[in-house]
MARNUTI-162502 format. One record per residue: residue number from 1; x negated, y, z of N, C-alpha, C in turn. Coordinates in Angstrom, 3 decimals. Atoms other than C-alpha are relative to their C-alpha. Layout:
residues N
   seq       n.px       n.py       n.pz      ca.px      ca.py      ca.pz       c.px       c.py       c.pz
   NUM          X          Y          Z          X          Y          Z          X          Y          Z
...
//
This chain:
residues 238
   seq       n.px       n.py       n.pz      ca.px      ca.py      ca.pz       c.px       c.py       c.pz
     1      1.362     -0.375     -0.394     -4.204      3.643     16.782     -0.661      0.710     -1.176
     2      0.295     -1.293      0.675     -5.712      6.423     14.894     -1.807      0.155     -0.284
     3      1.339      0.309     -0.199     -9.541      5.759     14.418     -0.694      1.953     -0.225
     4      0.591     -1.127      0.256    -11.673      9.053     15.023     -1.289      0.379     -0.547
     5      1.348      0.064     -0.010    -14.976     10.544     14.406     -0.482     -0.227     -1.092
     6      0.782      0.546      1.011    -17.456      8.908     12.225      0.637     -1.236     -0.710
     7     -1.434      1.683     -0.409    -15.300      5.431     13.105      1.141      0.655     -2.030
     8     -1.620     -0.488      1.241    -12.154      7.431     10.791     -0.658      0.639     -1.138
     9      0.784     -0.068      1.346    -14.728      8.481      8.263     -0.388     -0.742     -0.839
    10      0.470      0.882      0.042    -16.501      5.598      7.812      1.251     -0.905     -1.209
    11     -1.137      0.791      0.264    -12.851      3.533      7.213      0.393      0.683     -1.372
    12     -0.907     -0.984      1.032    -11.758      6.619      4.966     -0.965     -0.497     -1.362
    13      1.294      0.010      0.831    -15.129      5.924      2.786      0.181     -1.630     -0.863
    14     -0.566      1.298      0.183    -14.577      2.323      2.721      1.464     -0.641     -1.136
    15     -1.310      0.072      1.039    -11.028      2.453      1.319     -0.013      0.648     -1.027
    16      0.097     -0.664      0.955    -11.716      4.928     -1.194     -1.131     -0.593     -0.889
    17      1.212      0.728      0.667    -14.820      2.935     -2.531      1.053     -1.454     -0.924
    18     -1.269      1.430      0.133    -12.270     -0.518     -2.613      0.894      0.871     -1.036
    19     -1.024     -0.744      1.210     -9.853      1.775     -4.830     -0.312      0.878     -1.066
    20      0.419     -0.521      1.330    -11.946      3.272     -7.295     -0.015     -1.502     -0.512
    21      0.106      0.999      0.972    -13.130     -0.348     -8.052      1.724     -0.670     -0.921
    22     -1.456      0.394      0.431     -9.552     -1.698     -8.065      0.472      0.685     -1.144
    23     -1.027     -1.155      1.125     -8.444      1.727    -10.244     -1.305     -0.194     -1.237
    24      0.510      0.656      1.056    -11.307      0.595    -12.594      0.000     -1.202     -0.511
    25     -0.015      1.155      0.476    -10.444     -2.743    -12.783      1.711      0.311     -0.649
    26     -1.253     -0.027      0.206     -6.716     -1.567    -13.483     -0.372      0.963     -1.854
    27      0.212     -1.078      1.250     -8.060      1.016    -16.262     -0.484     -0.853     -1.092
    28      0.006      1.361      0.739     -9.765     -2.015    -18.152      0.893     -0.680     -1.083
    29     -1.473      0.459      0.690     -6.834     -3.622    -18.294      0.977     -0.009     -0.738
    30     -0.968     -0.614      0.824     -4.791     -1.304    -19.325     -0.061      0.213     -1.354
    31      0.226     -0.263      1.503     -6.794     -0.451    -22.182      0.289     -1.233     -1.262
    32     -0.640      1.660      0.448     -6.672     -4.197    -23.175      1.330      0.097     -0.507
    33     -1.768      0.103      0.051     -2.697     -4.011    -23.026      0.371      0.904     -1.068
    34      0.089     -0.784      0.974     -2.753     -0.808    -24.853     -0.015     -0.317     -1.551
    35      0.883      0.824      1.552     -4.289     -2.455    -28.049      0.832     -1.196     -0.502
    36     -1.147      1.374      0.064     -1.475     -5.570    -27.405     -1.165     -0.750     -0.408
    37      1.160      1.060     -0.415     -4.477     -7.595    -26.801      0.306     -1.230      0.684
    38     -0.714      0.968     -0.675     -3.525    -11.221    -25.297     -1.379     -0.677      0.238
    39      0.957      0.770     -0.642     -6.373    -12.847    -23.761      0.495     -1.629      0.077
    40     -0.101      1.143      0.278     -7.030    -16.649    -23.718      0.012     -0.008      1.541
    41     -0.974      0.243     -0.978     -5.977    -16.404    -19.992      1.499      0.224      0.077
    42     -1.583      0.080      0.330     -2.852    -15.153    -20.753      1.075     -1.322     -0.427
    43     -0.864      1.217      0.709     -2.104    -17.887    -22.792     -0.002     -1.216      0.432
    44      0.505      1.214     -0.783     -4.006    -20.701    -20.390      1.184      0.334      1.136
    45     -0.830      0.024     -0.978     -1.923    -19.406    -17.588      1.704     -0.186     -0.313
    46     -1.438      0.124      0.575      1.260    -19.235    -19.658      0.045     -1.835     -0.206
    47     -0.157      1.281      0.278      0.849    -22.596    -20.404      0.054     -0.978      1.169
    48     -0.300      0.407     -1.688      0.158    -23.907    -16.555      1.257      0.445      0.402
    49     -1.228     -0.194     -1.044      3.107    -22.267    -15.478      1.508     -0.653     -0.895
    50     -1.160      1.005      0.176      5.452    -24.278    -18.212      0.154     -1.189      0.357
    51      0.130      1.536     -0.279      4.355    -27.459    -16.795      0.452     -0.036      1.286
    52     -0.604     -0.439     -1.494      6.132    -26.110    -13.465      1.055     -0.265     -0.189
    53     -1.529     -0.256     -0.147      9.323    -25.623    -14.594      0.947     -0.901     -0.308
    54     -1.408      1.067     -0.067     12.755    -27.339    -13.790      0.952      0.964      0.252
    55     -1.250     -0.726      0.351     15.824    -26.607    -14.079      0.258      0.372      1.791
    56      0.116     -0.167     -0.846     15.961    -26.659    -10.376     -0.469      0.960      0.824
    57      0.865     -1.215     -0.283     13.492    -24.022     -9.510      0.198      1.110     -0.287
    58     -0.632     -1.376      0.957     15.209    -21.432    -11.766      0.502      0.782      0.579
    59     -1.090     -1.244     -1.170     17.810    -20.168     -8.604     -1.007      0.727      0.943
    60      1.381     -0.526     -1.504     14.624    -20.017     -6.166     -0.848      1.059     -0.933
    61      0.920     -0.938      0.549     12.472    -18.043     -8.869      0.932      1.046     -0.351
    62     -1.276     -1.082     -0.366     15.605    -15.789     -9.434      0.202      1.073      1.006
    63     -0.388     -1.176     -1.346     15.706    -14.843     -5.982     -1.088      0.080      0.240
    64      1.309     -0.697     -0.774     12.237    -14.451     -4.874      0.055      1.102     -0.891
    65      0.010     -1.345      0.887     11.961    -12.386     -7.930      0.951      1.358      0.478
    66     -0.664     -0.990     -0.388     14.426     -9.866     -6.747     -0.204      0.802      1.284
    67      0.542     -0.474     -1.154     12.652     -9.162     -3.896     -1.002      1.228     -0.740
    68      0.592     -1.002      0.451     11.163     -6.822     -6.401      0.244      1.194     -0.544
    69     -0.991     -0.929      0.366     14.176     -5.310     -7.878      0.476      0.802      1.057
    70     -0.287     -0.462     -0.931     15.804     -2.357     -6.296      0.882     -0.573      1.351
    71     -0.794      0.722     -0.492     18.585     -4.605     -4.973     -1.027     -0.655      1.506
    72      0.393      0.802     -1.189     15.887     -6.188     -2.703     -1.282      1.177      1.043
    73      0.706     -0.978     -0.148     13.247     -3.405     -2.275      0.442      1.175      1.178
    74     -0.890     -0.371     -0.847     15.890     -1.263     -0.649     -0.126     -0.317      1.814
    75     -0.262      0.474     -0.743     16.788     -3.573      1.948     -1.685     -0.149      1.009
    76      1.589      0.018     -0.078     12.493     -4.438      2.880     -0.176      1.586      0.329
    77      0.682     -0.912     -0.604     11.868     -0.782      2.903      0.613      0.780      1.205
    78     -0.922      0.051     -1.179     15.153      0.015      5.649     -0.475     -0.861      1.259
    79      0.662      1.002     -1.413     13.481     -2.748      7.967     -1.181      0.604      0.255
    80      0.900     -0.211      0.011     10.247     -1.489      7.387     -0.501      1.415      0.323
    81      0.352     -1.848     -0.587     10.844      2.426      8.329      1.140     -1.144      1.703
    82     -0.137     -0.027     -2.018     12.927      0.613     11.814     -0.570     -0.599      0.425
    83      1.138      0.548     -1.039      9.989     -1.601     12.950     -0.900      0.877      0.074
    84      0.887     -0.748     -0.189      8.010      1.244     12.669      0.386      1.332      0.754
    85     -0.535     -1.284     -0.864     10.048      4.341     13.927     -0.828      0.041      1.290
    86      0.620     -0.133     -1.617      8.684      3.570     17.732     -0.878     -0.026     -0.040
    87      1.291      0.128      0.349      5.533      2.537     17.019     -0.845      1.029     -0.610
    88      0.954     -0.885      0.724      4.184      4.252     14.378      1.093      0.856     -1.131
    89     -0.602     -1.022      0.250      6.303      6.848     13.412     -0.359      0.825     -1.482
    90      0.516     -1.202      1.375      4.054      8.998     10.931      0.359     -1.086     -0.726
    91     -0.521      1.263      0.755      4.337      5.634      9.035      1.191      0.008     -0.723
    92     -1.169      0.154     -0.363      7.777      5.143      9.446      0.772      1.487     -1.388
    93     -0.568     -0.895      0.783      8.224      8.649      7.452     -0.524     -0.085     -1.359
    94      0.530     -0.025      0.830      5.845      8.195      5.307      0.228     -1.478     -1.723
    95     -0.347      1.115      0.621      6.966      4.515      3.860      1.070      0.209     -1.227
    96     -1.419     -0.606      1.665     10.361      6.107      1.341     -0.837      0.626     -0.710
    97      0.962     -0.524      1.231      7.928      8.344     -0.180     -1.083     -0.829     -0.744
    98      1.002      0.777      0.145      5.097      6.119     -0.526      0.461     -0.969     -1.411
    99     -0.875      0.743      1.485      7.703      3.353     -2.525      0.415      0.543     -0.672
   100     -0.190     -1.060      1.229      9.107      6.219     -4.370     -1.034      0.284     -0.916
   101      0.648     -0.359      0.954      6.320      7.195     -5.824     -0.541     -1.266     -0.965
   102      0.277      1.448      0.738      5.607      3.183     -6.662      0.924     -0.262     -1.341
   103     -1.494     -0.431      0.532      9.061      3.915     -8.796     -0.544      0.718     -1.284
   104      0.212     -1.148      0.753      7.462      7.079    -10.617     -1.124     -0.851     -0.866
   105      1.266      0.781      0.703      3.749      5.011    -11.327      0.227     -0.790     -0.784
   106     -0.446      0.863      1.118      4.963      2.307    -12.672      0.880      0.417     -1.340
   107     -1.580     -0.101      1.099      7.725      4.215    -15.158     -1.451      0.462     -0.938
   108      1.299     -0.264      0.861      4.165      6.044    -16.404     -0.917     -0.520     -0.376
   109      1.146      1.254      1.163      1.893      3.210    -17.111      0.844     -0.542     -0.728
   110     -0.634      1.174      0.749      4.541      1.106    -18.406      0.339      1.038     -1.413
   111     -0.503     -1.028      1.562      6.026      4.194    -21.033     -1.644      0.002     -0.373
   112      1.429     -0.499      0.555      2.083      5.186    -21.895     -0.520     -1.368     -0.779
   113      0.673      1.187      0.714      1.098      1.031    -22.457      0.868     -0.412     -0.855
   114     -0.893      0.472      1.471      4.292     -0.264    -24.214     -0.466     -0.946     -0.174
   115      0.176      1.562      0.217      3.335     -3.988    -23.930      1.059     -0.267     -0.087
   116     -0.903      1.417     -0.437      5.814     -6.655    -24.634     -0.162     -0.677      0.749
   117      0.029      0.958     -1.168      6.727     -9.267    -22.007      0.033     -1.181     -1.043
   118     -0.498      1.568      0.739      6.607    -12.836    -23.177      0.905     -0.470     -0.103
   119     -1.682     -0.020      0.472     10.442    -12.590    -23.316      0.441      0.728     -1.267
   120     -0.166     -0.863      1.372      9.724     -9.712    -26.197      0.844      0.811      0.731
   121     -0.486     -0.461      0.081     11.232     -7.794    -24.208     -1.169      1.510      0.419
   122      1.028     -0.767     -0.074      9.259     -3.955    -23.612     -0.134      0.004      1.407
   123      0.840     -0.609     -1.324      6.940     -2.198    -21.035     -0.130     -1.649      0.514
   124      0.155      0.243     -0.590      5.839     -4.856    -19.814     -1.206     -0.163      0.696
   125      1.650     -0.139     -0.697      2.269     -3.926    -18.286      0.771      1.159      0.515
   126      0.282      1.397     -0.589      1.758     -3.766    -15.359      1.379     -0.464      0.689
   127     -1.064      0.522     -1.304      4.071     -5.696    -13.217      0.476      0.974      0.952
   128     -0.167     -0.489     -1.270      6.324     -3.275    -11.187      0.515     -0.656      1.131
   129     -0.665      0.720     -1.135      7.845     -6.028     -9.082     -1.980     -0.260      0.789
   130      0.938      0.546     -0.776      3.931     -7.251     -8.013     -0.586      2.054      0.242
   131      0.198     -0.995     -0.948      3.270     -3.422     -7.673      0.678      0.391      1.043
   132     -0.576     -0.950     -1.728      5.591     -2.321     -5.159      0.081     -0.954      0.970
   133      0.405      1.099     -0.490      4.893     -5.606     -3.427     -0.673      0.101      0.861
   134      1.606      0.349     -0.231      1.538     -5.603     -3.532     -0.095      2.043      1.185
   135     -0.025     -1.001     -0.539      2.105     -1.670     -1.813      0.893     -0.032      1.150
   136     -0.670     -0.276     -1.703      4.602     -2.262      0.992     -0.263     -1.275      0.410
   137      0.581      1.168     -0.738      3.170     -5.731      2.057     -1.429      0.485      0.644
   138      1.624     -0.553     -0.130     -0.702     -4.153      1.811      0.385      0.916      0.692
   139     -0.694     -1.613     -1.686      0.996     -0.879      4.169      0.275     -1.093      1.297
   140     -0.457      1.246     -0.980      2.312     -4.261      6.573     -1.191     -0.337      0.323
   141      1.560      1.032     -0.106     -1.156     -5.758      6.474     -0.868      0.800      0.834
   142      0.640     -1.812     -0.972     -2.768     -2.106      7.080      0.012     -0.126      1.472
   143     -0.529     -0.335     -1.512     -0.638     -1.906     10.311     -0.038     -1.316      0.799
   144      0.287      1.544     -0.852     -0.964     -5.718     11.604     -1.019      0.580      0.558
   145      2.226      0.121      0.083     -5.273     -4.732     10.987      0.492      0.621      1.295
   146      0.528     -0.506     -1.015     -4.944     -2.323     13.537      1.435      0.571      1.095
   147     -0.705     -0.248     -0.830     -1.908     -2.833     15.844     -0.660     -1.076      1.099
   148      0.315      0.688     -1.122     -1.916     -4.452     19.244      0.491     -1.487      0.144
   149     -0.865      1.030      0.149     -0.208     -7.574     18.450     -1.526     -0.990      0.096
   150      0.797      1.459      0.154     -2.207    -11.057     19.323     -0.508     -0.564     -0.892
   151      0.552      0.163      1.425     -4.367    -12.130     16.758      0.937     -1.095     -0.863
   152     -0.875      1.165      1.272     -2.213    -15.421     15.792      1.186      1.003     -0.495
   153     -1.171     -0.402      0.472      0.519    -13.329     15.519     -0.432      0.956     -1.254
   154      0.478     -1.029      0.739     -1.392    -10.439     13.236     -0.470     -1.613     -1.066
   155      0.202      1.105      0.511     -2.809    -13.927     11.343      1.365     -0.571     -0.723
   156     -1.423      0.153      0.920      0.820    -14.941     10.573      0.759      0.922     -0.695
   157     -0.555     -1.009      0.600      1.923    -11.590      9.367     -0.784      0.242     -1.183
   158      0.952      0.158      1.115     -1.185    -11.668      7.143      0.257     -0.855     -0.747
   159     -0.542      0.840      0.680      0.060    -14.702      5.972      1.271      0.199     -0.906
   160     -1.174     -0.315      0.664      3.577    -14.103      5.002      0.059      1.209     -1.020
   161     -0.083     -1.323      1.158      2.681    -10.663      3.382     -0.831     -0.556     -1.286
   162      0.341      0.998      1.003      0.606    -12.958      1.211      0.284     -0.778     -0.638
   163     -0.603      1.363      0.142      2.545    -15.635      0.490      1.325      0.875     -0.709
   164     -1.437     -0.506      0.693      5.633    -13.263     -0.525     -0.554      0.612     -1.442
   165      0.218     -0.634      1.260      3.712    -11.176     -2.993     -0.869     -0.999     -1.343
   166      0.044      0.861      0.929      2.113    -14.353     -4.357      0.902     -0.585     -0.946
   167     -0.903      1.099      0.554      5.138    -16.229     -4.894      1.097      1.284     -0.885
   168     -0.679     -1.005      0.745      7.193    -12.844     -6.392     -0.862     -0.183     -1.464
   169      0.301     -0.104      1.203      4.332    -12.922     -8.686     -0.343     -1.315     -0.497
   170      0.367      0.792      0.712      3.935    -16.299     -9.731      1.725     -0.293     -0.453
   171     -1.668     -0.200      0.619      8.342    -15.884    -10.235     -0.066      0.564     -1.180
   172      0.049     -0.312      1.437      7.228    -13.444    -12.961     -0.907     -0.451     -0.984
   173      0.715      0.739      0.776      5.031    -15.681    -14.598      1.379     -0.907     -0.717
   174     -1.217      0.847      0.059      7.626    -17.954    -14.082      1.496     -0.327     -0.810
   175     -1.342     -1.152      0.644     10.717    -16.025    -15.742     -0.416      0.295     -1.662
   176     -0.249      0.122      1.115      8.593    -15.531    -18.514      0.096      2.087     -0.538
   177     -0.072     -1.522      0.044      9.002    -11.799    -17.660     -1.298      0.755      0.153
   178      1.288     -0.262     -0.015      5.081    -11.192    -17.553     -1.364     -0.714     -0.130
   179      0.930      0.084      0.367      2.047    -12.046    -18.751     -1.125     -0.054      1.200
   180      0.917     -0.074     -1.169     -0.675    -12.935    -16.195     -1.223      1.620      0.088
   181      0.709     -1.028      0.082     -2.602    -10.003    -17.254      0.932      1.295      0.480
   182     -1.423     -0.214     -0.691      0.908     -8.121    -16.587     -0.138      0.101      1.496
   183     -0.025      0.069     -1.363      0.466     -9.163    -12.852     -1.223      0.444      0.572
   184      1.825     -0.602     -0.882     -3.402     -8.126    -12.006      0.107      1.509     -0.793
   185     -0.529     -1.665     -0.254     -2.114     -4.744    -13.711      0.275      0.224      0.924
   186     -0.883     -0.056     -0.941      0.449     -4.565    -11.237     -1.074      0.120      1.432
   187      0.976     -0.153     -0.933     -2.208     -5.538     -8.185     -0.682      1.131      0.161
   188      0.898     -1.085     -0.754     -4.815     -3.420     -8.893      0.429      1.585     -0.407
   189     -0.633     -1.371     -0.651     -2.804     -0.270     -9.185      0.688      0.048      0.791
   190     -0.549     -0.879     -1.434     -0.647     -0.493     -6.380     -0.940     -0.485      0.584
   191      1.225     -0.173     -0.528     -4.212     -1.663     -4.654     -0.558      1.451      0.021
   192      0.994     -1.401      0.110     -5.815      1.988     -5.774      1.048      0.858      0.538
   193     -0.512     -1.061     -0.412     -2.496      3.317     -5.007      0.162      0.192      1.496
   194     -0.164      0.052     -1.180     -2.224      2.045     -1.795     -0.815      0.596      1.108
   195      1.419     -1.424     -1.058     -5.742      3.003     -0.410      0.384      1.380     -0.166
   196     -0.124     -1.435      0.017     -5.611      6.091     -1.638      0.860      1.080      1.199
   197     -1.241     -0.767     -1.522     -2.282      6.838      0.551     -0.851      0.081      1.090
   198      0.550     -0.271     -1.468     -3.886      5.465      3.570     -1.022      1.108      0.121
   199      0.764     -0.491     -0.393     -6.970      7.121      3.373      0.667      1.876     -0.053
   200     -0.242     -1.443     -0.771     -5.326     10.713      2.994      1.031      0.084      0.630
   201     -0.872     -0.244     -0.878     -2.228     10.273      5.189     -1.167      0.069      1.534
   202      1.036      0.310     -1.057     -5.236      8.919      7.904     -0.981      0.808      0.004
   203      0.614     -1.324      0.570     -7.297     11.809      6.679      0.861      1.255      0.810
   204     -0.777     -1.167     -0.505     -4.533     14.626      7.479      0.549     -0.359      1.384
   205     -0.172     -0.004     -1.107     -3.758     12.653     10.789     -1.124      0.606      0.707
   206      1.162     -0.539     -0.223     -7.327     13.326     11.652     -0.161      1.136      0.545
   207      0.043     -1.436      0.160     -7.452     16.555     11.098      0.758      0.629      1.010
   208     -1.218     -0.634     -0.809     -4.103     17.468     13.124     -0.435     -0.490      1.477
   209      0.159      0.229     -1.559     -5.677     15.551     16.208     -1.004      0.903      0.216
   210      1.982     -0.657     -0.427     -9.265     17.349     16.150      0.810      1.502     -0.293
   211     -0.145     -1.155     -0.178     -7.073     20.796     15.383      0.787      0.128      2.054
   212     -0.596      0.149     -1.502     -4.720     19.765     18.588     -0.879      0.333      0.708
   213      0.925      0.173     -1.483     -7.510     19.296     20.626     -0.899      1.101      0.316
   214      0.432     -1.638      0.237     -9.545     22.592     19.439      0.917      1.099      0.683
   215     -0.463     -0.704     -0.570     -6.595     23.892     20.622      0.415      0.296      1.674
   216     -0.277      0.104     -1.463     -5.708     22.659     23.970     -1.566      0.337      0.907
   217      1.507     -0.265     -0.524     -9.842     23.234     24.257      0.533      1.504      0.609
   218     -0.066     -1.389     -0.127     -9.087     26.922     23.953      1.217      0.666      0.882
   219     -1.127     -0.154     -0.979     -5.850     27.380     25.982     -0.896     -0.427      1.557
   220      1.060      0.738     -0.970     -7.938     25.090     28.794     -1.449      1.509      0.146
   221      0.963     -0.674     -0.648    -10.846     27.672     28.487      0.506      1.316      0.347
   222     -0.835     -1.130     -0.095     -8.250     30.946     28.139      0.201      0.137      1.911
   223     -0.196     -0.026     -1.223     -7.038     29.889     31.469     -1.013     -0.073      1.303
   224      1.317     -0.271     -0.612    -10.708     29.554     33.212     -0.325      1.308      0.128
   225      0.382     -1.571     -0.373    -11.528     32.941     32.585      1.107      0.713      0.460
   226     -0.667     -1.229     -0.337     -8.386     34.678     33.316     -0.062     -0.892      2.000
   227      0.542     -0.085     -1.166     -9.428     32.541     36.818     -0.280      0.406      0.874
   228      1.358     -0.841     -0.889    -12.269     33.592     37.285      0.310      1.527      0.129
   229     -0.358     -1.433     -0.213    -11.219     36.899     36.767      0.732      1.067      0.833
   230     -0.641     -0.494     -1.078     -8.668     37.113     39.508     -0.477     -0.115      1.271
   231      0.883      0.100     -0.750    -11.488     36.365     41.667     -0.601      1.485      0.953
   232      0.989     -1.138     -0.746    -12.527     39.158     44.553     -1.305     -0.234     -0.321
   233      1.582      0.150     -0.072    -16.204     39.873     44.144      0.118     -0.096      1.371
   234      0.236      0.135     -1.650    -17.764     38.871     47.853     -1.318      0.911      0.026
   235      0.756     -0.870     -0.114    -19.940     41.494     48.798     -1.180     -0.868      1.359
   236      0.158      0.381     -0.761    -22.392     40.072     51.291     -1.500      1.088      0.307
   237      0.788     -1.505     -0.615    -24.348     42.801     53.583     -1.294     -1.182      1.072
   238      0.684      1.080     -0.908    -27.519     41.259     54.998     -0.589      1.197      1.321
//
């Protein structure tokens, strides 16, 4: 469903407002990271999340985590262009590029900030596992908002796209492979990156329906006059 009008303005306005803040709360951040700045959340949250860990938990935070690596990413974005092919199609094409470019963003904040991870090992601002996450779950969420599906059911899909990109990112807390500041990088740029998409893929749909329809206007009135035109005049003699 394709919102028109004022309606698909309105929405476009909305999301682009939501992703400046986000892309200023990400710019912040960054600068922070930049500087190898460690905040006394960093270190409060680092410290909550050793009082988690068992030896037990290590295979499960392993594998959720890889739901971020290509190995798992892959597989997520192959399901995610064939539940959409029928449906929603423009989507559907648009979803490989979309994570590609999640691929490219992340290689350029992370080379430009040059944080260490709390493993010592580099780049690690922001989080690309909670960005490309946080970008093909938030595209899932998008399309629940405004498909036809039953609300519990749109309610449980809201759920699970929540619940995966939580638990991916509380894995890289977890691992040791990021810094909590690390992970709300990660958020609020694929957040700014994500609006952004929608609003100009949903933008250039727009456009292509209101030219369509300009056009079938004008074909529709083409054929009226050449009508009327094959019309005898009626002469009427009083």
């Amino acid at each position: 469903m394709l919102p028109q009008g004022s309606a698909g303005s309105g929405l476009s306005r909305r999301l682009l407002g939501v992703a400046v803040l986000a892309l200023t709360g990400f710019v912040v951040l960054a600068l922070l990271a930049a500087a190898h700045q460690l905040s006394t959340l960093d270190h409060r949250a680092r410290a909550l999340v050793h009082l988690t860990r068992l030896p037990l938990l290590d295979p499960a935070m392993n594998g959720v985590s890889g739901l971020g690596e290509n190995y798992g990413l892959i597989p997520l974005i192959t399901l995610g262009v064939a539940a959409l092919w029928r449906p929603r199609r423009r989507w559907a094409m648009v979803l490989p590029l979309l994570m590609a470019g999640t691929g490219a963003l992340q290689l350029v904040a992370k080379w430009a900030i040059d944080r260490p991870r709390p493993n010592l090992a580099a780049w690690g601002f922001p989080s690309g596992h909670v960005l490309s996450l946080v970008v093909f779950f938030g595209l899932m969420t998008y399309l629940l908002a405004s498909s036809t599906l039953a609300r519990p059911w749109r309610w449980l899909g809201y759920a699970g796209c929540a619940a995966t990109v939580l638990a991916v990112a509380f894995s890289r807390l977890y691992l040791e492979a990021h810094w909590v500041t690390d992970v709300a990088g990660g958020f609020t740029l694929g957040l700014a990156y994500l609006l952004l998409a929608i609003s100009l893929v949903e933008s250039v749909a727009r456009r292509r329906v209101a030219a369509s329809l300009r056009s079938e206007a004008q074909v529709h009135l083409a054929d009226d006059e050449g009508r009327g035109a094959d019309v005898d005049p009626v002469v009427v003699t009083v």
